[in-house]
C-alpha positions, 0 to 999 in steps of 0.5 A, spaced: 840 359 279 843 364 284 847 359 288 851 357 280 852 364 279 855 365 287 859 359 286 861 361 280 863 368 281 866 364 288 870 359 284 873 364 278 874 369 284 879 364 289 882 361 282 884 368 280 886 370 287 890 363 287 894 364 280 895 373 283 898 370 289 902 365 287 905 370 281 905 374 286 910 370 292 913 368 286 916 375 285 918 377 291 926 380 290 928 374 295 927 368 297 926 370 305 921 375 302 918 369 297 918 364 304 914 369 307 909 371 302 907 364 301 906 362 309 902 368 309 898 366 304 897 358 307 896 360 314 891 365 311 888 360 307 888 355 313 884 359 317 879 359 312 879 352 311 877 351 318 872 356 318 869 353 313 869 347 316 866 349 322 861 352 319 859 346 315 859 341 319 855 345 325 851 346 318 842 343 319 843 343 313 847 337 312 845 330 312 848 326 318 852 322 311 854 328 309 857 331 314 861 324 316 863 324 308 865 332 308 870 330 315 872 323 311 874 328 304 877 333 309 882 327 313 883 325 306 885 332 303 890 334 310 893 326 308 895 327 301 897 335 302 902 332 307 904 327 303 905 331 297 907 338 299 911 335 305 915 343 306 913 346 299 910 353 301 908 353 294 904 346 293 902 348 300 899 354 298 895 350 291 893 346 295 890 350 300 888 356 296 884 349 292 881 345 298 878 353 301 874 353 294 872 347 294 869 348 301 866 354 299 861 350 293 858 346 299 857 352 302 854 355 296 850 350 293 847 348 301 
């Protein structure tokens, strides 16, 4: 019961965090300034996610089928970002923002 409430508190945090930052990017007075936030904001995001991930797959707690399912949904996640975002800080930012809340679940729940 405490890991759902973890997760949970973990998930509206990040949610939040994702709408604050983009609102707040967003409301830079120029588009230099937005283009840095947003960049900011994924290498933050970015260093997160691998953090995570290594964190999980070194994780004993993971089956050996997890773990490959967690590297096959991280390739997956990087081919679709890369696809759909292409330069959009913006989708970038999103996406990433996404993806760290969803690695912090697994880790929460594991």
């Amino acid at each position: 019961m405490k890991h759902i409430f973890l997760s949970l508190g973990l998930l509206l945090a990040f949610t939040s965090n994702a709408f604050a930052g983009n609102g707040y990017c967003d409301s830079r007075p120029s588009n230099r300034e937005r283009r840095n936030c947003y960049q900011n904001a994924v290498e933050s995001n970015v260093s997160m996610i691998k953090q995570n991930y290594q964190y999980l797959m070194s994780s004993s707690r993971l089956t050996q089928q997890q773990k490959q399912q967690l590297q096959q949904d991280q390739n997956a996640w990087i081919d679709k970002v890369g696809r759909y975002c292409g330069d959009n800080l913006s989708c970038l930012y999103e996406s990433s923002a996404e993806r760290s809340m969803s690695l912090h679940a697994i880790a929460a729940r594991n």
